[in-house]
TORGULUM-609651 format. One line per field, with one value per residue (C-alpha): residue in one letter; x, y, z. Coordinates in Angstrom, 2 decimals. Each point is the difference from the previous one (the first is absolute). Layout:
r <- A,...
x <- X,...
y <- Y,...
z <- Z,...
This chain:
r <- X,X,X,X,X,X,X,X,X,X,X,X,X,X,X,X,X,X,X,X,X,X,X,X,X,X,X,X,X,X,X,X,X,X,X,X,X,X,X,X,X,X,X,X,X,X,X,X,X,X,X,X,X,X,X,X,X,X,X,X,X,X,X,X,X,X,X,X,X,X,X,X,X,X,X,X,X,X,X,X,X,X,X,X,X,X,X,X,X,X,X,X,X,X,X,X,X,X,X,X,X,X,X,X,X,X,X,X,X,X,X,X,X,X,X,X,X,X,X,X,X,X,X,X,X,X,X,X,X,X,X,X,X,X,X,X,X,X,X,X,X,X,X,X,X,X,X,X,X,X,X,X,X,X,X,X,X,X,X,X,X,X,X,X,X,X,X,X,X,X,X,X,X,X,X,X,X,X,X,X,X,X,X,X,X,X,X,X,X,X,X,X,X,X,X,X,X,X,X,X,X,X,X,X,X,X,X,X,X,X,X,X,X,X,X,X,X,X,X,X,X,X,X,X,X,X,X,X,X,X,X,X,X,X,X,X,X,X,X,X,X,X,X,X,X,X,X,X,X,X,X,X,X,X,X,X,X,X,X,X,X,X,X,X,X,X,X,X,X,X,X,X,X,X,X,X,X,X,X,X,X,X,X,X,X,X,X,X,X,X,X,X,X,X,X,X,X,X,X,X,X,X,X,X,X,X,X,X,X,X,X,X,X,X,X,X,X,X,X,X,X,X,X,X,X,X,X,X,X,X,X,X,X,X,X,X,X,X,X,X,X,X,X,X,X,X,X,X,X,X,X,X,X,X,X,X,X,X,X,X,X,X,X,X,X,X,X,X,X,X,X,X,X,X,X,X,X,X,X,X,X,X,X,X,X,X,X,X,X,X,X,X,X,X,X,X,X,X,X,X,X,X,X,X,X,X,X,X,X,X,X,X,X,X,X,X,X,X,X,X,X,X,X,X,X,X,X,X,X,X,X,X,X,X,X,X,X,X,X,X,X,X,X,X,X,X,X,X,X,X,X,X,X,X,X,X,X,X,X,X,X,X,X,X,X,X,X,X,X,X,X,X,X,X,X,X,X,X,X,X,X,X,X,X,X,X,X,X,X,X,X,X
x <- -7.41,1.47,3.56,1.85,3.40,2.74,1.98,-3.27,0.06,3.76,-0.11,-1.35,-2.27,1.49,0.75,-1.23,0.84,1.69,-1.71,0.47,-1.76,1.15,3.17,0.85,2.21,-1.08,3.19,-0.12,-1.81,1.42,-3.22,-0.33,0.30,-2.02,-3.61,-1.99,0.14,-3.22,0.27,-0.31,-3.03,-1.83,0.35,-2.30,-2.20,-0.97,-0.75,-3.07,-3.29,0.28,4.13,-1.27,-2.37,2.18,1.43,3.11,0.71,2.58,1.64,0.36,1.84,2.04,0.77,0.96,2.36,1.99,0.67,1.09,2.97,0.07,-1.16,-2.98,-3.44,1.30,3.51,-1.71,-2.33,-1.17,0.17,-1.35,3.03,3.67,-0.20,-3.08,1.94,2.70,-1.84,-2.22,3.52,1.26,-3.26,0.01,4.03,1.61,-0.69,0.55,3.59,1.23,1.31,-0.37,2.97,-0.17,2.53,-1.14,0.31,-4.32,-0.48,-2.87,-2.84,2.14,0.90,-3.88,-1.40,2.28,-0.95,-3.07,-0.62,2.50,3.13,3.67,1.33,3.64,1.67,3.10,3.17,2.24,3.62,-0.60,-3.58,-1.34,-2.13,2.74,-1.56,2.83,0.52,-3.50,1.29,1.97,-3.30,-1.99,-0.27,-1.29,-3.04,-0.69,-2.87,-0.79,2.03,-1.88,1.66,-0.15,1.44,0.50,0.84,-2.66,2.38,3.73,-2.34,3.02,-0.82,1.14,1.02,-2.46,3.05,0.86,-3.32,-0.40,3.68,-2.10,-2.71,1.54,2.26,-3.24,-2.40,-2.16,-0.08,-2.77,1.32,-2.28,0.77,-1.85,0.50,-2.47,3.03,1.37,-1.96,2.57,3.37,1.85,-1.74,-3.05,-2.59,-0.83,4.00,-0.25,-3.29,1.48,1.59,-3.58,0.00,3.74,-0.53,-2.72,1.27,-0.45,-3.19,0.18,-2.03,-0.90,-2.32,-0.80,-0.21,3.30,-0.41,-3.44,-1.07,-2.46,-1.18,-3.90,0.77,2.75,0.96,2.38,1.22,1.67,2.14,1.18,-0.79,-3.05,0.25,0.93,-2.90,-2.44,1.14,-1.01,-3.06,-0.88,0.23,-1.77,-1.83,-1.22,2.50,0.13,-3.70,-0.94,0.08,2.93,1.56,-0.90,1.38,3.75,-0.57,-0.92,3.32,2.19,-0.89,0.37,3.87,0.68,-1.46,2.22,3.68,-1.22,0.57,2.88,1.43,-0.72,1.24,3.47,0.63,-0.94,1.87,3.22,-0.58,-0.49,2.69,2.55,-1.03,-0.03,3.19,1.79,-0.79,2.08,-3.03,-0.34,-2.45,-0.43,-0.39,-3.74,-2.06,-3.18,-2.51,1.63,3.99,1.84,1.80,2.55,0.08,2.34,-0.02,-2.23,-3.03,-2.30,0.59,-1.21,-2.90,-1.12,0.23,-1.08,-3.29,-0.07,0.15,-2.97,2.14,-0.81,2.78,0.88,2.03,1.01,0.26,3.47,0.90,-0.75,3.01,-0.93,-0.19,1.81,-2.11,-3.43,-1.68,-1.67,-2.49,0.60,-2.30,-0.10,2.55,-1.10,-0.79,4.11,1.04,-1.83,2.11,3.08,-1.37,-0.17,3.35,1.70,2.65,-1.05,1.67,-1.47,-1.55,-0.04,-2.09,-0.54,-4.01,0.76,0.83,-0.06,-2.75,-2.29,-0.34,-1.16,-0.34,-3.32,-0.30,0.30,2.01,2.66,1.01,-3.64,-1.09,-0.04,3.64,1.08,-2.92,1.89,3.71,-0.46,-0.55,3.63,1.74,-0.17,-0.98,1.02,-1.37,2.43,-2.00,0.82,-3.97,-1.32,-1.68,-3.35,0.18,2.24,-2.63,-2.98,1.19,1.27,-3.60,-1.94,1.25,0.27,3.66,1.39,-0.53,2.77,2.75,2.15,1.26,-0.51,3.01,-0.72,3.06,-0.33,3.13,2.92,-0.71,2.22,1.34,1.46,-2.84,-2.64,2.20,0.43,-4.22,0.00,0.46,1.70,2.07,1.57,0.00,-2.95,-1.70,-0.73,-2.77,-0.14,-1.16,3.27,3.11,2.25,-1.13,1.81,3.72,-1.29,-1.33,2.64,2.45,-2.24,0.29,-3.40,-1.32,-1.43,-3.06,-0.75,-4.14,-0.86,-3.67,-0.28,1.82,2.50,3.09,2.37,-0.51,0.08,3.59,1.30,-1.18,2.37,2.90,-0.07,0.27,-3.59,-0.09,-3.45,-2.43,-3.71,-1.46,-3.54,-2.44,1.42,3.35,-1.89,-2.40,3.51,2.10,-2.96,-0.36,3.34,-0.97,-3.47,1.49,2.88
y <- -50.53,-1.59,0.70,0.40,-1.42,0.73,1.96,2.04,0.49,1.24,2.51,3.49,1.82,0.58,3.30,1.85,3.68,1.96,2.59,2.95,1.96,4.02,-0.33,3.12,-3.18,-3.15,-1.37,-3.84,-1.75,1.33,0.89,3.15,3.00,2.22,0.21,-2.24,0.21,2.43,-2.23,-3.12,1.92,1.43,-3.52,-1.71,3.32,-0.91,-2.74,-0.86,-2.32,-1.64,-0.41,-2.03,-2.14,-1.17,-3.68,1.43,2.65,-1.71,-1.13,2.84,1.58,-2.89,-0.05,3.98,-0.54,-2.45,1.91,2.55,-2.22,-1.93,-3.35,-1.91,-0.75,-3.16,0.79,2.09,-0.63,2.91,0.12,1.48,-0.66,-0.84,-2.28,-1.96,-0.33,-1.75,-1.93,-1.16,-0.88,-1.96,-1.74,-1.06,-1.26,-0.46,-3.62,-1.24,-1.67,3.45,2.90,3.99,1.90,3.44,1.98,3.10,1.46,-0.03,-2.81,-1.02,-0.13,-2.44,-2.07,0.13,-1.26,-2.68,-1.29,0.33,-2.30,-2.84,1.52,1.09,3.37,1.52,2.97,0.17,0.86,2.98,0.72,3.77,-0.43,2.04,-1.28,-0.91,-2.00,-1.54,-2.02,-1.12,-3.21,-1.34,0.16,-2.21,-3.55,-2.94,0.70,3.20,0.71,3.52,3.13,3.10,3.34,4.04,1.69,2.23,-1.15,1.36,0.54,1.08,1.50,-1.51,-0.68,-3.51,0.36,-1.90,-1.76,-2.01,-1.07,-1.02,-2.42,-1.51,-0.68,-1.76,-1.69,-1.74,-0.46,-2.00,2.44,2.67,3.44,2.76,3.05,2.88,3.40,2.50,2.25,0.08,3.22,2.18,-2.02,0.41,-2.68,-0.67,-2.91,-0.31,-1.05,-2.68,-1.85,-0.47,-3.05,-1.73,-0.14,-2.26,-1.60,-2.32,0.01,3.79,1.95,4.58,0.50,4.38,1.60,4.00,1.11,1.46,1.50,1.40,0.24,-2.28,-0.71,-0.25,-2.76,-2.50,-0.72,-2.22,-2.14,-3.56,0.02,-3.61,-2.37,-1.39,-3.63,1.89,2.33,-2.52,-2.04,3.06,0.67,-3.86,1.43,3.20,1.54,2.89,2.54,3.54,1.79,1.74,3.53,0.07,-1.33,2.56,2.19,-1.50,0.64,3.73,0.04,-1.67,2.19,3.12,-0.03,3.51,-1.10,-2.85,2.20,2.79,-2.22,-1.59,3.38,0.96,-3.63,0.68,3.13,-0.76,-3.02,1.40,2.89,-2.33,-2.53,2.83,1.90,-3.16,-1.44,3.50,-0.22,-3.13,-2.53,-2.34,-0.13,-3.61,1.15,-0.08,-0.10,-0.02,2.33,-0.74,0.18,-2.07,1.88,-1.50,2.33,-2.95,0.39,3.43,-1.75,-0.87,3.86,1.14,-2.32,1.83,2.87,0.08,-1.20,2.27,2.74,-1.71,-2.10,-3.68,-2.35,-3.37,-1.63,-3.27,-2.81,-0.80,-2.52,0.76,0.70,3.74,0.35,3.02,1.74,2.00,-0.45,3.51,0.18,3.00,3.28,2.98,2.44,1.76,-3.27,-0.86,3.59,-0.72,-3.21,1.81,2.32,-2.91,-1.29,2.94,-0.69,2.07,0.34,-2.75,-0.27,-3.18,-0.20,-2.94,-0.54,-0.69,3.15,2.24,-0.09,-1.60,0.06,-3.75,0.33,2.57,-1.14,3.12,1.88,2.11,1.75,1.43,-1.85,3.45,0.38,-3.31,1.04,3.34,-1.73,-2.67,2.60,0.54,-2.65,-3.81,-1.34,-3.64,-1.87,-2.58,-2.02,-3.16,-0.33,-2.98,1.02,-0.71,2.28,3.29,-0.82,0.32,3.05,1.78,-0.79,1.22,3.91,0.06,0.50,-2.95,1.60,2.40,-2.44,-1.54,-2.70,-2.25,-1.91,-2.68,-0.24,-2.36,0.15,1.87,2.86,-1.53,4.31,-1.15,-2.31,3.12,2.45,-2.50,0.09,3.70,2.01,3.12,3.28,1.33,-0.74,-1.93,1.30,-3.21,0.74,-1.96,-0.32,-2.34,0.99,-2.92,1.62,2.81,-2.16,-2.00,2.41,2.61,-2.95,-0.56,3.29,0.61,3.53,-1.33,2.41,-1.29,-0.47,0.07,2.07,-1.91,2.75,-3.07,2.16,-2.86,-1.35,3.48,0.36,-3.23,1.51,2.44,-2.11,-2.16,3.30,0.56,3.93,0.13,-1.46,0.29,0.62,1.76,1.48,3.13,-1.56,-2.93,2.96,1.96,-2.79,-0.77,3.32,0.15,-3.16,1.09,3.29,-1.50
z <- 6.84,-3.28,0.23,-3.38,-0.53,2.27,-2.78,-0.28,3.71,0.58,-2.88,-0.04,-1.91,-3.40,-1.66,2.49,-0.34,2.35,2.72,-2.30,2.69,-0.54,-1.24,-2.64,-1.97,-0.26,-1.57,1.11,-2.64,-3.39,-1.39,-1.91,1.86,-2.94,-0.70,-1.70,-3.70,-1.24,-3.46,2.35,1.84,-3.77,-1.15,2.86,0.11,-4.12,0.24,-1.79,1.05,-4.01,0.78,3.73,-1.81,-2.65,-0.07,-1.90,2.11,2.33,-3.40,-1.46,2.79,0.72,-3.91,0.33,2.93,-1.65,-3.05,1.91,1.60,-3.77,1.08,-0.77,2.86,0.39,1.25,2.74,3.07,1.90,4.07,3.10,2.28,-0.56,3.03,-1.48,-3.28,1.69,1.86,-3.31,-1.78,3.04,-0.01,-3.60,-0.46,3.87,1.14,3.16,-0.73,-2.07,1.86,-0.50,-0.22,1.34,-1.37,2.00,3.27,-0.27,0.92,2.51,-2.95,-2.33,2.61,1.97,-3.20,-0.89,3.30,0.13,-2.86,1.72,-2.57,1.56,-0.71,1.17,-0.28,-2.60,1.56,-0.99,1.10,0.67,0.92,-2.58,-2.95,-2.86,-3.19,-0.83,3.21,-0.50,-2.11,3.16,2.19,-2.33,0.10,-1.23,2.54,-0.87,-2.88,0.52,0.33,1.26,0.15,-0.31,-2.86,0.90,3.78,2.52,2.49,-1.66,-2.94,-2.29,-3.57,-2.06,-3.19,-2.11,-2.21,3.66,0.59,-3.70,1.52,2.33,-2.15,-2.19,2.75,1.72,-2.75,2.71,2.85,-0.13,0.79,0.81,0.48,1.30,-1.80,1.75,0.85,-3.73,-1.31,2.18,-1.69,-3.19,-1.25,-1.80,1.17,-3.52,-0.29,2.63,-1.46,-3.33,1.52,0.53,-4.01,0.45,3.19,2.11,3.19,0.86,1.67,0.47,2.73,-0.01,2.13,-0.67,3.79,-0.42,-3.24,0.24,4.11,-1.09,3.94,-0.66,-1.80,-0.65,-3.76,-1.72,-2.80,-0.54,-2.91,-1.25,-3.13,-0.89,1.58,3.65,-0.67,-0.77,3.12,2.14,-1.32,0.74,3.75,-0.61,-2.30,1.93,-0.61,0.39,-0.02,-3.34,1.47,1.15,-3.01,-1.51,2.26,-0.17,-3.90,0.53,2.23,-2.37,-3.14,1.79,-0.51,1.30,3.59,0.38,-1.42,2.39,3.31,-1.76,-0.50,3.60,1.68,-1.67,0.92,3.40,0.02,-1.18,2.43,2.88,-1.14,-0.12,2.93,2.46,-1.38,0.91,3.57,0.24,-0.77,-2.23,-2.91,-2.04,-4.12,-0.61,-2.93,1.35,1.99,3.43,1.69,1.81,2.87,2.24,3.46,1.41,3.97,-0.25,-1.80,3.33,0.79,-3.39,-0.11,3.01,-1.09,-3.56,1.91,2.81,-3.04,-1.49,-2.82,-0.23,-1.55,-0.20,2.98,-0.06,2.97,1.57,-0.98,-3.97,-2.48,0.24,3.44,-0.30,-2.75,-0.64,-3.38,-1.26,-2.52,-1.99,0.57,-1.68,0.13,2.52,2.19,-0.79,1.14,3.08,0.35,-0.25,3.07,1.98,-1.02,0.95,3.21,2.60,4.11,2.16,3.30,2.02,2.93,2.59,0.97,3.78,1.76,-3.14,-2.44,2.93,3.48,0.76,3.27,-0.53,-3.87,-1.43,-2.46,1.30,-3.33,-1.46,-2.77,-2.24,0.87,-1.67,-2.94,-0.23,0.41,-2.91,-2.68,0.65,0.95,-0.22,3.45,1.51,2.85,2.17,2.36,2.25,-0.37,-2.10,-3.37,0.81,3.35,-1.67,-2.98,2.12,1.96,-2.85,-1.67,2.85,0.07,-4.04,-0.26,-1.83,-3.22,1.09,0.23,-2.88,1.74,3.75,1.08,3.02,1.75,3.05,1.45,-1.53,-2.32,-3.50,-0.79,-3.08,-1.41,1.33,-2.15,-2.60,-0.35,-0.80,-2.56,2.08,-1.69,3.70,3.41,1.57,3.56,2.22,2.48,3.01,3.66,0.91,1.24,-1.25,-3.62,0.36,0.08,-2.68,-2.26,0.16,-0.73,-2.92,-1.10,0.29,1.83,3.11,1.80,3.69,0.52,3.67,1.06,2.89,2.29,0.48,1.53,-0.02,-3.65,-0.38,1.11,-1.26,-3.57,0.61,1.93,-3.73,-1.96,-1.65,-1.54,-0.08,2.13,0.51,3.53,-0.25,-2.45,-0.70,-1.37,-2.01,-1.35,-0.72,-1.38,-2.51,-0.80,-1.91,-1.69,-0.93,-1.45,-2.20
């Protein structure tokens, strides 16, 4: 077998959408949520067999487009694929001495490309971690030759000013900035604003793609906005740009000006909605102007992850050791999609159970508590799992009898049980029941002020009794009282 190089080898497949499987939201990507656009649709659906077999054809949409955003054909190169436009401008100015400077928290493509094609890339630096534009000038040295990122940002969803990036501009008149804009439909800004500087400048590329504007996911369209020379430098590269059809499709979209204020309309009001309703639950919400929040659940985001998905919503988690560790991205929905957010949001009592002895017997490998009860329980309360297990073995259990979906959040404890980091994980409005089959639980829990209920349906008389030396109020022996004690909870 011909192996390719070992970059090649270590990397994985690119832009590779997420499992969407059922979910009711699919709020990870921050494509549009809203149908296609029928003017987008009527466009493809007319065209004619004399407009396919005409050598002008592709011009004269190309030509239309550009008047629309008040530039001329040459300032503009149309696209398949944000990533393949990157890579295409890294190809034609990044040599292998020059470095990239990724001034975004994005930043596997940028820095995958540059090398890829022998080039160093970095990530800038920013005191409070978030993308600020003017730091930017202290990241960039004499190495650096291009400048790639979001405006707005694709993570923080914060908007730059276009009179600071205008600064830098003219500040590093040999650096090539681009700067990718597919998020700017939704801010108080106009694109149209931002590409006015292509007629001043010669070091700046727009990068836009309409999948967030239009739910254009049959196909991918985009545009390259820069000056002639950088457009002519492209198209040395590649010609083959985006296919006739569906050109005319993006202009059907962007005349039909009603379509695109509609979702605008909508996105606001759902953002502000969302915005204000997280932030007064004691969350915080970074200022967007784009089609997707920011939210900061701080020590409580692994338990609303979980359960946003176990409710069939699909958002944006980050890894552990990123700057937003601690947040969840949300593309916008519809209203009625950011009501059912809120639902989810809502503080409700909380449950904690331990697998061993409680939720399973692993001795026999079978449930104890029915499966229906915890179906029934966790349309009422928020339900927590503390296991000395490892992950993959509570994973696999949990897995096998279908329940998983039923828990917000699974806590491996080896040793010691940490009460105050466990309480610290959960969003909780009163006092929490702690469900276990071990007796030196009941000291520590009550000391916790947690409710402690004793598990034992073994017919064990002397765990029994030591449950109720240490003090436990209620306590579990048989059927009946499991099929009594969940009764209450299944009825309130």
């Amino acid at each position: 077998m011909i192996k390719p190089k070992e970059i090649i080898e270590q990397q994985s497949v690119l832009n590779s959408k997420s499992n969407s499987e059922n979910y009711r939201l699919k709020l990870d990507e921050n494509e549009s949520v809203f149908q296609f656009p029928y003017s987008a649709y009527s466009a493809m659906k007319n065209i004619s067999l004399q407009e396919l077999s005409s050598p002008n054809f592709k011009e004269d949409y190309e030509e239309k487009i550009s008047s629309i955003y008040g530039i001329f054909p040459k300032n503009i190169f149309f696209i398949n694929d944000v990533f393949y436009s990157l890579y295409l401008i890294i190809s034609c100015y990044l040599n292998a001495d020059e470095t990239l400077l990724c001034a975004s928290s994005f930043f596997d493509y940028p820095v995958f490309y540059s090398r890829l094609l022998g080039a160093n890339a970095k990530k800038a630096e920013f005191k409070d971690k978030i993308f600020n534009l003017e730091e930017l000038q202290e990241n960039i040295d004499d190495s650096t030759k291009i400048v790639f990122f979001y405006n707005p940002d694709e993570q923080t969803a914060r908007l730059t000013e276009k009179g600071i990036l205008e600064e830098l501009l003219q500040i590093n008149p040999e650096k090539l900035f681009v700067v990718d804009c597919s998020y700017i439909t939704y801010s108080e800004n106009d694109f149209e604003d931002f590409i006015e500087l292509i007629k001043k400048y010669k070091n700046i590329i727009f990068i836009k793609t309409y999948n967030c504007d239009y739910n254009f996911n049959g196909f991918n369209a985009g545009i390259i906005v820069s000056c002639e020379e950088i457009i002519t430098n492209l198209k040395k590269i590649n010609i083959n740009t985006l296919d006739t059809i569906f050109l005319k499709a993006l202009y059907g979209a962007l005349k039909d000006k009603s379509y695109i204020e509609m979702v605008k309309n909508e996105i606001t009001s759902v953002r502000d909605f969302l915005t204000n309703a997280i932030n007064s639950i004691g969350y915080k919400v970074f200022p967007s102007q784009t089609n997707f929040i920011l939210c900061d659940f701080s020590s409580h985001c692994e338990f609303y992850y979980n359960k946003f998905k176990n409710n069939s919503i699909l958002v944006k988690k980050y890894p552990k050791n990123s700057d937003f560790a601690d947040c969840l991205r949300i593309t916008l929905p519809k209203m009625s999609g950011g009501k059912y957010i809120m639902e989810m949001l809502k503080k409700r009592q909380v449950l904690i159970f331990e697998i061993e002895g409680v939720i399973f017997d692993l001795e026999n490998e079978e449930l104890f508590i029915p499966r229906e009860y915890i179906k029934e329980i966790s349309k009422h309360y928020d339900l927590v799992i503390v296991t000395s297990m490892n992950e993959k073995e509570a994973g696999f259990l949990l897995r096998k009898y279908s329940i998983d979906k039923y828990f917000s959040l699974i806590l491996f404890e080896k040793n010691q049980i940490n009460y105050s980091a466990l309480l610290d994980s959960i969003p909780h409005v009163c006092a929490v029941e702690f469900f276990t089959s071990r007796v030196e639980r009941i000291l520590e829990t009550k000391k916790e002020k947690l409710e402690p209920v004793a598990f034992e349906l073994k017919g064990d008389v002397n765990k029994l009794n030591s449950f109720k030396h240490y003090g436990a109020q209620n306590i579990i022996s048989n059927t009946e009282e499991l099929e009594n004690y969940f009764a209450y909870y299944m009825d309130n």
